[in-house]
KEMIGU-367037 format. One record per residue: residue number from 1; residue in one letter; x, y, z of N, C-alpha, C in turn. Coordinates in steps of 0.001 Angstrom, whole numbers. Layout:
! residues N
+-----+------+---------+---------+---------+---------+---------+---------+---------+---------+---------+
! seq ! type !      nX !      nY !      nZ !     caX !     caY !     caZ !      cX !      cY !      cZ !
+-----+------+---------+---------+---------+---------+---------+---------+---------+---------+---------+
! NUM !    A !       X !       Y !       Z !       X !       Y !       Z !       X !       Y !       Z !
...
+-----+------+---------+---------+---------+---------+---------+---------+---------+---------+---------+
//
This chain:
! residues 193
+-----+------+---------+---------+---------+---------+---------+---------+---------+---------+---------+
! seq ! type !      nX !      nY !      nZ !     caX !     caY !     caZ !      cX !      cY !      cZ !
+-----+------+---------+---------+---------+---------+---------+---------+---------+---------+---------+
!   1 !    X !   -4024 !   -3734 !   -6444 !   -2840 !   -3691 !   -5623 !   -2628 !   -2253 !   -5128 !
!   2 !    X !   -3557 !   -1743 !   -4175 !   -3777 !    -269 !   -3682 !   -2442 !    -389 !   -2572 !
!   3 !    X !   -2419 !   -1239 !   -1969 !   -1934 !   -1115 !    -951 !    -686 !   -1159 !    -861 !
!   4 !    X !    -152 !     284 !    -101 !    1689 !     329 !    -556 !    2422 !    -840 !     -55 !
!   5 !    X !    2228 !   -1248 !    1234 !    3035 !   -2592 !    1649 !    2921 !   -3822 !     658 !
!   6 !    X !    2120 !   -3881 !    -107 !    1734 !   -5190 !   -1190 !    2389 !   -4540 !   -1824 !
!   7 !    X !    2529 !   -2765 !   -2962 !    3284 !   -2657 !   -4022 !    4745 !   -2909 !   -3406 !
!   8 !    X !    5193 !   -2134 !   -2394 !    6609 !   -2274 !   -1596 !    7034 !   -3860 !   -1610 !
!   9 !    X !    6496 !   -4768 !   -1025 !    6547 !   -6495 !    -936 !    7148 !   -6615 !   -2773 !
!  10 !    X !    6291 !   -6126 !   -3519 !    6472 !   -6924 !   -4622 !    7311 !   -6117 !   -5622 !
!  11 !    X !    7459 !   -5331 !   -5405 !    9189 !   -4360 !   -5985 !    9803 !   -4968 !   -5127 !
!  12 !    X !   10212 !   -5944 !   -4204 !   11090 !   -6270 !   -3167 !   11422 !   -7603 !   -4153 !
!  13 !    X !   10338 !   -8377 !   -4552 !   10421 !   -9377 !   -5064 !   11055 !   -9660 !   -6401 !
!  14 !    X !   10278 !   -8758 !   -6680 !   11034 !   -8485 !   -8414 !   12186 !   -8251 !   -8921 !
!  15 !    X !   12825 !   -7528 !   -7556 !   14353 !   -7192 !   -7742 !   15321 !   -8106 !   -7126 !
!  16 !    X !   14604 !   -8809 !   -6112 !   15067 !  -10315 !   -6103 !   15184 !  -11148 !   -6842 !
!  17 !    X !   14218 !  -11169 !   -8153 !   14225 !  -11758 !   -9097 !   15641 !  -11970 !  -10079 !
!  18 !    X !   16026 !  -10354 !  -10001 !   17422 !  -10081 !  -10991 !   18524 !  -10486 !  -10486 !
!  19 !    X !   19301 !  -10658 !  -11094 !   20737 !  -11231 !  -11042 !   21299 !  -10620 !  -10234 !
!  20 !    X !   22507 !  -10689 !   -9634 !   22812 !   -9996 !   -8187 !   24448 !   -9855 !   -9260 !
!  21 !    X !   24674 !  -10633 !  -10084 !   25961 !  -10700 !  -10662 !   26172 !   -9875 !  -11234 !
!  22 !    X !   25232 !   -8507 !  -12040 !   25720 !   -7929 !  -12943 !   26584 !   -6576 !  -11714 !
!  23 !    X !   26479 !   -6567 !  -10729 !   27535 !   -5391 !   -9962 !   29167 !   -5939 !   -9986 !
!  24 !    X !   29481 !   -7093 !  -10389 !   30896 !   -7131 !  -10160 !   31381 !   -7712 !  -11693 !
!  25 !    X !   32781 !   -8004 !  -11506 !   33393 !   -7538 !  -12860 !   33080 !   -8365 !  -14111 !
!  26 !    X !   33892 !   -8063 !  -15309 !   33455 !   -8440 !  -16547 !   32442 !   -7527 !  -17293 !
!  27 !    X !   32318 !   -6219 !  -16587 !   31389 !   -5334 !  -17541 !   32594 !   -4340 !  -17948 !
!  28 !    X !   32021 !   -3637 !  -19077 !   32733 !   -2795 !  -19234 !   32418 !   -1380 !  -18578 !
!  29 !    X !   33570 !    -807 !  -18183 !   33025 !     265 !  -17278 !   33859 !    1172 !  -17279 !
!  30 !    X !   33223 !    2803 !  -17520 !   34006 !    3706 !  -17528 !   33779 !    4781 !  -16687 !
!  31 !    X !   34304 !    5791 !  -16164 !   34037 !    7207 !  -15985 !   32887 !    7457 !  -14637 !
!  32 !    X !   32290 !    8582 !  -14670 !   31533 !    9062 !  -13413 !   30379 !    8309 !  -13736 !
!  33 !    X !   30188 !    8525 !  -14183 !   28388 !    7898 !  -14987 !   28130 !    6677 !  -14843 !
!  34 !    X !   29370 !    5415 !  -15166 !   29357 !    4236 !  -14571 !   29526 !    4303 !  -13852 !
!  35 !    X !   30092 !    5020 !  -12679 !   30558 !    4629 !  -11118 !   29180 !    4639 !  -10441 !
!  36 !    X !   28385 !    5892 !  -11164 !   27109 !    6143 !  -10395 !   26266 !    5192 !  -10531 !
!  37 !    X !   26236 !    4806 !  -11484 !   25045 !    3418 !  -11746 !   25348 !    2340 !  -11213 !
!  38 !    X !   26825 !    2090 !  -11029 !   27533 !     642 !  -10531 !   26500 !     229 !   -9708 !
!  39 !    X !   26546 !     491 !   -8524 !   25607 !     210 !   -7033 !   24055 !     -20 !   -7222 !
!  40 !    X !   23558 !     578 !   -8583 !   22409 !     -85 !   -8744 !   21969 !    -912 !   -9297 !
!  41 !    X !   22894 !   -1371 !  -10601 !   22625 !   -2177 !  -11379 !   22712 !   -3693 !  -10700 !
!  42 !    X !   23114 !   -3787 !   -9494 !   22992 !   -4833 !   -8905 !   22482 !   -5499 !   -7247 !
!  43 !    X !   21629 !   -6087 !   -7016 !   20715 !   -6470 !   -5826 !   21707 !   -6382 !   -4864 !
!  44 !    X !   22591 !   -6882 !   -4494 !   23826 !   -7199 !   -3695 !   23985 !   -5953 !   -2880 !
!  45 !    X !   24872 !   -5297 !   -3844 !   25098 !   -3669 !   -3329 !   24314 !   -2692 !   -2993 !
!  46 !    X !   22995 !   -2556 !   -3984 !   21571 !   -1927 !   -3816 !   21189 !   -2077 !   -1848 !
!  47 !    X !   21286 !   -3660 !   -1809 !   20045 !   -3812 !    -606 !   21063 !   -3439 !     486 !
!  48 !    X !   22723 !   -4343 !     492 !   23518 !   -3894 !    1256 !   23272 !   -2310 !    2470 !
!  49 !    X !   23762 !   -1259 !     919 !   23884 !    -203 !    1072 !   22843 !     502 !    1603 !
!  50 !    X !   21518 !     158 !    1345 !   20544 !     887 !    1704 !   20152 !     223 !    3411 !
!  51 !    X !   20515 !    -717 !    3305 !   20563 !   -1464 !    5248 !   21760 !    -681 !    6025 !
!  52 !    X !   22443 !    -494 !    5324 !   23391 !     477 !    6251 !   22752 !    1444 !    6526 !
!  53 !    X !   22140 !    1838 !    5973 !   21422 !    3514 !    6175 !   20037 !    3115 !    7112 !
!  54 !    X !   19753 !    2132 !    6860 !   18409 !    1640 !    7645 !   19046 !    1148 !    9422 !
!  55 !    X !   20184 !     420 !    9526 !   20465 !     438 !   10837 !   21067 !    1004 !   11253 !
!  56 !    X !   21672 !    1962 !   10519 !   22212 !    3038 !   11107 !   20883 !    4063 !   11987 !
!  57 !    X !   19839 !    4228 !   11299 !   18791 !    4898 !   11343 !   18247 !    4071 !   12780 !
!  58 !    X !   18213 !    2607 !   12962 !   17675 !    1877 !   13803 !   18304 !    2006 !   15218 !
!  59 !    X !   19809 !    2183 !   15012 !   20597 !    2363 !   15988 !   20651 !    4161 !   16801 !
!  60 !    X !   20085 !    4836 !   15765 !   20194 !    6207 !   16157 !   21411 !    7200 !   16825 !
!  61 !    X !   21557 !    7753 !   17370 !   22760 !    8368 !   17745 !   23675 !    9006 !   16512 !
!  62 !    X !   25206 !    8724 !   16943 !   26481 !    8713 !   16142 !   26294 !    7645 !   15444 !
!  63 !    X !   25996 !    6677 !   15394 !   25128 !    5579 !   14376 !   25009 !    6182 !   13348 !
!  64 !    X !   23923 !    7033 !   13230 !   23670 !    7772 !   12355 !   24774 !    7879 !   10979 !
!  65 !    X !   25635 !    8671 !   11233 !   26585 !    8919 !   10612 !   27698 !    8211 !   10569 !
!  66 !    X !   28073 !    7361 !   12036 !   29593 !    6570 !   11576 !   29390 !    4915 !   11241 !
!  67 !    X !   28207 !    4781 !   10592 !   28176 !    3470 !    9995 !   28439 !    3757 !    8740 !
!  68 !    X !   27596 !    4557 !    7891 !   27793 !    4720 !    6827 !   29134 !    5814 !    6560 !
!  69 !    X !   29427 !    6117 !    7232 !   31004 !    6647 !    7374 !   31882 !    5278 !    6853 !
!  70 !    X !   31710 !    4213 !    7959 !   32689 !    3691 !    8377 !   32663 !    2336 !    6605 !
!  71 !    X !   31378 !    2379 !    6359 !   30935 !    1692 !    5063 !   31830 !    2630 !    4420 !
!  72 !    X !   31541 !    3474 !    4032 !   32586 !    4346 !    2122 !   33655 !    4215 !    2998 !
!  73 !    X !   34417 !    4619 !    3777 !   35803 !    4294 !    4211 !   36186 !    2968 !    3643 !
!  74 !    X !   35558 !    1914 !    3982 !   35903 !     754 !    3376 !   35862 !     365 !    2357 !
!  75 !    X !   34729 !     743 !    1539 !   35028 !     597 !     308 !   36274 !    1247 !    -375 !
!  76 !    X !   36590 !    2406 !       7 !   37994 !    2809 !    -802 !   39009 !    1844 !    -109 !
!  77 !    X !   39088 !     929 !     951 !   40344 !     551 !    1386 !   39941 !    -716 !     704 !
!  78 !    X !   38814 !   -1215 !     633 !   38333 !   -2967 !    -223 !   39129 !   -2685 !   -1845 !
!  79 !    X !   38854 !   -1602 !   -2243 !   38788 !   -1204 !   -4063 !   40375 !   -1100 !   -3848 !
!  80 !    X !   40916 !    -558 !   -2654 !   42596 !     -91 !   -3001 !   43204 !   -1540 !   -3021 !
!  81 !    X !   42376 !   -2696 !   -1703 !   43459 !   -3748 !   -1777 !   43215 !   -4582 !   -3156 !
!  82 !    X !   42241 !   -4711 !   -3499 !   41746 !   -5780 !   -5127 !   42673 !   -5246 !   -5941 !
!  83 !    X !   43147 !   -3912 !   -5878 !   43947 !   -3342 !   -6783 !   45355 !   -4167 !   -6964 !
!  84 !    X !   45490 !   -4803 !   -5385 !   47328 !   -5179 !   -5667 !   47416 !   -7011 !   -4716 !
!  85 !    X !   45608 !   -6845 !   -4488 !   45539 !   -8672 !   -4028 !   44119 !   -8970 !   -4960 !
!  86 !    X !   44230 !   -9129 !   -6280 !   42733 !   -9438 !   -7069 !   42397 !  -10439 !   -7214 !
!  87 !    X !   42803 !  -11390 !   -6222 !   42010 !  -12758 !   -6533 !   41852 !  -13490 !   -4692 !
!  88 !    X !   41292 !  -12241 !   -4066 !   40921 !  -13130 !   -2324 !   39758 !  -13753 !   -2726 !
!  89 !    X !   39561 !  -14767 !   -1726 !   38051 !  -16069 !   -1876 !   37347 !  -15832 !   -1466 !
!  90 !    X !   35945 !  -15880 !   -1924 !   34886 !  -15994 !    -838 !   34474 !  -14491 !    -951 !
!  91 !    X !   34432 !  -13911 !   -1780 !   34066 !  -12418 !   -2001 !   32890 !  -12575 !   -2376 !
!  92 !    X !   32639 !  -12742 !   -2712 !   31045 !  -12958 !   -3223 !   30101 !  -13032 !   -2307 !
!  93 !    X !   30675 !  -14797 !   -1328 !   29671 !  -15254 !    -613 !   29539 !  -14167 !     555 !
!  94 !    X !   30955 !  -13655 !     691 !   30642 !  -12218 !    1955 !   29862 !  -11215 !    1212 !
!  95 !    X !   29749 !  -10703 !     217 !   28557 !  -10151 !     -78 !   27347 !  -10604 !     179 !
!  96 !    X !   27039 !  -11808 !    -333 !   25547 !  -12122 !     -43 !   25358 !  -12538 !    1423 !
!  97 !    X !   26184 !  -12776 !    2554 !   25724 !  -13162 !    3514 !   26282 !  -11540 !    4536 !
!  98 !    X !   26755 !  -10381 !    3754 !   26412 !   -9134 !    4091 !   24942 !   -8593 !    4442 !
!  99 !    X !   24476 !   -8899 !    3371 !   22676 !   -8812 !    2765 !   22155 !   -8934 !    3867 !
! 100 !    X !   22622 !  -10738 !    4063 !   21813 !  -11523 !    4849 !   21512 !  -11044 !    6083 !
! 101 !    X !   23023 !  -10894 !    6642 !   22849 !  -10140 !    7874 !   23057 !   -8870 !    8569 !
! 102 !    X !   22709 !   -8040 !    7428 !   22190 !   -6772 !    7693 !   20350 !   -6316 !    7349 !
! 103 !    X !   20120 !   -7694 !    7073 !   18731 !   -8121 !    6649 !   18413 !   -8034 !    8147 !
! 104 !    X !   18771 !   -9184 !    8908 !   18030 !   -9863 !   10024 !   18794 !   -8745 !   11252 !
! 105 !    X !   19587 !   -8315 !   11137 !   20065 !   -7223 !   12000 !   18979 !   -6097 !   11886 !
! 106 !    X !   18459 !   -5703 !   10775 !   17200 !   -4871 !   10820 !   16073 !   -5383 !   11173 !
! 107 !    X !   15959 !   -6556 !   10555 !   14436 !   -7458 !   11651 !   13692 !   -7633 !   12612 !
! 108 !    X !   15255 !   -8210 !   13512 !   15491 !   -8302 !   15126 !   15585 !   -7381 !   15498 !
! 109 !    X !   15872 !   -5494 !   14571 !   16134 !   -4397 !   15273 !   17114 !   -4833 !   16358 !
! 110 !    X !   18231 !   -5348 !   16618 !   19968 !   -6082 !   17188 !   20565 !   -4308 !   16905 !
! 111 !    X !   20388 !   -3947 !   18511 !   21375 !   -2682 !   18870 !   22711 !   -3738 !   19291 !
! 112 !    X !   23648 !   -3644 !   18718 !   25136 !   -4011 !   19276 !   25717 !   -2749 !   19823 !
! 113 !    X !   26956 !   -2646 !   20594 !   27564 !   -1764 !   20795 !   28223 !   -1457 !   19550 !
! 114 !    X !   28409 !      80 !   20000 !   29166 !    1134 !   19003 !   30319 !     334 !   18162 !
! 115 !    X !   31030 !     306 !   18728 !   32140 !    -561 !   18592 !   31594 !   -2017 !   17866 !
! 116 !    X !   31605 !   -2335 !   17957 !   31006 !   -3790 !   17385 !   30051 !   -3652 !   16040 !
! 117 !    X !   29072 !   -2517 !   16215 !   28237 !   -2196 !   14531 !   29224 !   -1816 !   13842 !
! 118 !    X !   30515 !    -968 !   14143 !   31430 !    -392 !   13359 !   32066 !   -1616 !   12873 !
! 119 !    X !   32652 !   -2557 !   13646 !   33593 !   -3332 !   13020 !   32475 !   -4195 !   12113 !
! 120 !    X !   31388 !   -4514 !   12166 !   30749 !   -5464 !   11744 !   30439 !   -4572 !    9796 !
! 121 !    X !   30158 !   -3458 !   10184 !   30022 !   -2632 !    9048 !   31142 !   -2348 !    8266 !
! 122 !    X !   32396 !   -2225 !    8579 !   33833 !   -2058 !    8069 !   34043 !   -3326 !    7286 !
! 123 !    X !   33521 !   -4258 !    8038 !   34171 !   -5847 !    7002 !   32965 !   -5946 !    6063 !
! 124 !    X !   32358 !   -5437 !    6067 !   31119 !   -5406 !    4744 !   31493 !   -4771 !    4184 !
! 125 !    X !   31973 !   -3473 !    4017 !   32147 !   -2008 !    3368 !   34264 !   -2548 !    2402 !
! 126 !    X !   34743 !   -3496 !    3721 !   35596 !   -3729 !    2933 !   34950 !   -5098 !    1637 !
! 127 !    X !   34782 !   -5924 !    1793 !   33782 !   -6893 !     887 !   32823 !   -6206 !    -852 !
! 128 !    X !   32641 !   -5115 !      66 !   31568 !   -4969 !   -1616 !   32625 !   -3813 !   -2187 !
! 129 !    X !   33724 !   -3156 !   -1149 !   34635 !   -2437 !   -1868 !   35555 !   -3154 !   -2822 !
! 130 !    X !   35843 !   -4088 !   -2545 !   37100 !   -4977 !   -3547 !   36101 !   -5492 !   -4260 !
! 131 !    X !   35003 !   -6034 !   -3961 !   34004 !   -6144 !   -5421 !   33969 !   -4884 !   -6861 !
! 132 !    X !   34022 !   -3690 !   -6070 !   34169 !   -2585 !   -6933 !   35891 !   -2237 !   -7552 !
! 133 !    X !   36412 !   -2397 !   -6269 !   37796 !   -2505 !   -6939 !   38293 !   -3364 !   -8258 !
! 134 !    X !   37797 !   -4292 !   -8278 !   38067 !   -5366 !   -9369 !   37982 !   -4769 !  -10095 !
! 135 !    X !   36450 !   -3856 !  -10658 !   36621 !   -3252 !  -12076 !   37360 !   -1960 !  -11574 !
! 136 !    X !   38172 !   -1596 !  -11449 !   38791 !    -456 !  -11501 !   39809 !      36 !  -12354 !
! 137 !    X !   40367 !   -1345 !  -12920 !   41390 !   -1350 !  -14074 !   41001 !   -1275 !  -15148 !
! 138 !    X !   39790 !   -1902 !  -15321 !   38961 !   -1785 !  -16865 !   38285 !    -460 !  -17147 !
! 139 !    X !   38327 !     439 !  -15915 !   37990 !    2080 !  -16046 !   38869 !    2952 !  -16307 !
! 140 !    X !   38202 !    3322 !  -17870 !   38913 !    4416 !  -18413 !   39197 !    5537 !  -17709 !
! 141 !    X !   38447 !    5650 !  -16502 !   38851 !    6970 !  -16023 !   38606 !    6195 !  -14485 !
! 142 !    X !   39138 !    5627 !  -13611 !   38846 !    4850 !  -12598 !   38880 !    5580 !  -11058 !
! 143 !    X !   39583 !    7112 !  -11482 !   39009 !    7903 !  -10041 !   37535 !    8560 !  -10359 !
! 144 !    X !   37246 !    8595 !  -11599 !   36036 !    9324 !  -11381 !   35073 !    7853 !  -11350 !
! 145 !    X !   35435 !    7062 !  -11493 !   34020 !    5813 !  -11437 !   34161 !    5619 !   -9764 !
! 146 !    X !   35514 !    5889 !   -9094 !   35118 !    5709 !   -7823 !   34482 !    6649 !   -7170 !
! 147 !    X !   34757 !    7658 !   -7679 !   33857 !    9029 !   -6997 !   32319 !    8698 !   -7243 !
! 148 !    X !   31724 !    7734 !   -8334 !   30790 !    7968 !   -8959 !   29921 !    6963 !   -7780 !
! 149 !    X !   30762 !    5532 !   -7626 !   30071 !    4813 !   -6774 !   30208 !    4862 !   -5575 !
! 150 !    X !   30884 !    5916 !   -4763 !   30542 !    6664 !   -3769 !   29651 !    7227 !   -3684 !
! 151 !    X !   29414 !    8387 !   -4211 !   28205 !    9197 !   -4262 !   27094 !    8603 !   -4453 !
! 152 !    X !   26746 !    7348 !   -5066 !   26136 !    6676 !   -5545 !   25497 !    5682 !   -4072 !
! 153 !    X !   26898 !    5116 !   -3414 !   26597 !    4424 !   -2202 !   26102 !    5461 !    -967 !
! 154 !    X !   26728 !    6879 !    -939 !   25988 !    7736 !    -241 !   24519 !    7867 !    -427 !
! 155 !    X !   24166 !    8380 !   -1857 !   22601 !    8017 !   -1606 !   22057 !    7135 !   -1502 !
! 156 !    X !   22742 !    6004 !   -1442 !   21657 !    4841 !   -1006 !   21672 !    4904 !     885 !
! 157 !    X !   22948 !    4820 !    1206 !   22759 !    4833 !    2960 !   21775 !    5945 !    3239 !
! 158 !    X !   21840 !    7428 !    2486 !   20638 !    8626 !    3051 !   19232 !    7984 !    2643 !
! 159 !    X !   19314 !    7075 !    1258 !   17961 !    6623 !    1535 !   17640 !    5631 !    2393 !
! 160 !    X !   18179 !    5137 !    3131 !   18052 !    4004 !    3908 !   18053 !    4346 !    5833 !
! 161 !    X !   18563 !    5646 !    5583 !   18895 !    6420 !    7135 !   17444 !    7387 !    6809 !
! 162 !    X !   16798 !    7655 !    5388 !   15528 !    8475 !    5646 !   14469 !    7387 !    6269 !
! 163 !    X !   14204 !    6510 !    5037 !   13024 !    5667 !    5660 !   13135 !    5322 !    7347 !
! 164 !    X !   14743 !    5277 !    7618 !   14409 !    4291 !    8855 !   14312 !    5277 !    9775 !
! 165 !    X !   14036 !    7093 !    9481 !   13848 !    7478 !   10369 !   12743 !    7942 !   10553 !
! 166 !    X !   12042 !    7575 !    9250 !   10380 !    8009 !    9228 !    9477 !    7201 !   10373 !
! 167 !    X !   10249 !    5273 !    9577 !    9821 !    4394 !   10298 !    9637 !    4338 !   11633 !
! 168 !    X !   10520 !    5084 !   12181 !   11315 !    4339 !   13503 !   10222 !    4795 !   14895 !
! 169 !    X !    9202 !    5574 !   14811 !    8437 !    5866 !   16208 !    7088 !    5193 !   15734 !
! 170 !    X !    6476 !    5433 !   14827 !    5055 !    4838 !   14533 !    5006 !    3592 !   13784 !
! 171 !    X !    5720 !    3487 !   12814 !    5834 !    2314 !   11746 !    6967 !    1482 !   11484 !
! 172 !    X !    7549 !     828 !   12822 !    8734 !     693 !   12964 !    8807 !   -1151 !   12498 !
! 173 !    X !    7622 !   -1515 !   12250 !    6950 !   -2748 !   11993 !    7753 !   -2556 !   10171 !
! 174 !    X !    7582 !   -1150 !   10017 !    7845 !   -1673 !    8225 !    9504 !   -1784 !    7969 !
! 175 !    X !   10090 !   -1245 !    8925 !   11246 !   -1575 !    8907 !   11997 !   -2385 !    9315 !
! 176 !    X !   11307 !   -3419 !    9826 !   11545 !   -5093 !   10201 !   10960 !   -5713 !    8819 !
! 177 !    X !    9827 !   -5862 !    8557 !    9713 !   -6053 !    7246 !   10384 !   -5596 !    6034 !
! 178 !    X !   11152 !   -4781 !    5935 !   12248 !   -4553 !    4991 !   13286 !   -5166 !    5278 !
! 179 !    X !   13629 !   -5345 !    6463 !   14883 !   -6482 !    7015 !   14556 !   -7737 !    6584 !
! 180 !    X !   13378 !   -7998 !    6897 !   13177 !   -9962 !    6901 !   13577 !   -9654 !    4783 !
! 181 !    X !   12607 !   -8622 !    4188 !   13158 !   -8868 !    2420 !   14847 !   -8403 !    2292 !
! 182 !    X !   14958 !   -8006 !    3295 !   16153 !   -8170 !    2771 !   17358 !   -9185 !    3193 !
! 183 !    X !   17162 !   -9564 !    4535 !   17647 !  -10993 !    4691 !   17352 !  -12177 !    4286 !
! 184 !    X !   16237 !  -12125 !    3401 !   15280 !  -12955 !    1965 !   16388 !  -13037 !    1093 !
! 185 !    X !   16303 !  -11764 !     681 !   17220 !  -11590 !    -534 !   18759 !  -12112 !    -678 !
! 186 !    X !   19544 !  -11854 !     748 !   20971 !  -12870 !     937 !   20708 !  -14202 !    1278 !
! 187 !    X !   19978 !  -14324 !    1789 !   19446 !  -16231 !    1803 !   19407 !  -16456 !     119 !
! 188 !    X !   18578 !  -16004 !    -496 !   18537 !  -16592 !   -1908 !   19679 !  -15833 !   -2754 !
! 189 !    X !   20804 !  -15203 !   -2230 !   21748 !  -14968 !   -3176 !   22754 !  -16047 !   -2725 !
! 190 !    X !   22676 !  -16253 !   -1330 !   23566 !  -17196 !    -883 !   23328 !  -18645 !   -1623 !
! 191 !    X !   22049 !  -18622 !   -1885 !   21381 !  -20337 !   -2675 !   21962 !  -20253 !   -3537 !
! 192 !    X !   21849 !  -19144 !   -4471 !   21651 !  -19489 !   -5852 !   23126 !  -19018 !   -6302 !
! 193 !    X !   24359 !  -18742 !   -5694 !   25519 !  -18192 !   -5924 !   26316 !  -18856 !   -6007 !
+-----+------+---------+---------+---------+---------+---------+---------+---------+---------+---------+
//
């Protein structure tokens, strides 16, 4: 298995494999250290976050920066409302069909207008934010776990705004193929959820 697109394919797979459930609540969670890990310990948020950074990268421009802007903005306004509305519906399934279609939005390489990636990115960013909000009460120290999964969601959008800018003139093929696994991955979170 020399070949990086076969190892890449099958770290794609494997982490498809894992539970997408362990990022939202019922864990116990404290402090900076959990905030930082939050976002990885689960497929959902992982692939999310790192597609923001990938179509942001796809879209180029102010793209660049006010998607994944406009993503952590929302998450602090998703985490503030769970705080004082903790039981909205359908949180979940807008996570996994976030995935989905920030999967196939990287696929199709789908430039929308400015305006329109923003709002489309804001209602995601609010979605996996009140996912994080939920545990916010069970954190012993719950501004530093949000600082933690900020910083945490920042490096995933810079890793996701690097590749897609490596990708984006010669190998722009691998970053459609990271879309289709990752609109894989919300199809089968959407199944199996």
């Amino acid at each position: 298995m020399r070949n990086p697109t076969t190892k890449f394919l099958t770290a794609i797979f494997l982490l498809g494999a894992s539970s997408a459930a362990f990022a939202h609540p019922g864990h116990n969670v404290s402090g900076l250290a959990a905030g930082l890990m939050h976002p990885f310990s689960g497929l959902d948020h992982l692939l999310a976050m790192v597609a923001v950074g990938l179509w942001a990268a796809q879209g180029g421009g102010r793209k660049v920066w006010l998607l994944p802007a406009t993503f952590m903005t929302m998450l602090v306004v998703g985490a503030g409302t769970a705080l004082f509305y903790p039981s909205l519906p359908l949180i979940e399934a807008g996570i996994a069909t976030s995935v989905l279609a920030l999967g196939l939005l990287i696929a199709l390489s789908l430039r929308l207008p400015v305006m329109l990636s923003v709002a489309v990115t804001a209602l995601f960013g609010l979605m996996h934010g009140y996912a994080h909000g939920l545990e916010l009460p069970e954190s012993a120290a719950p501004s530093a776990y949000a600082l933690g999964f900020l910083a945490a969601t920042a490096t995933l959008h810079l890793t996701g705004i690097t590749v897609g800018i490596l990708t984006r003139n010669h190998f722009a093929f691998l970053s459609k193929l990271l879309g289709i696994a990752i609109a894989a991955s919300g199809a089968w979170m959407l199944a199996t959820g």
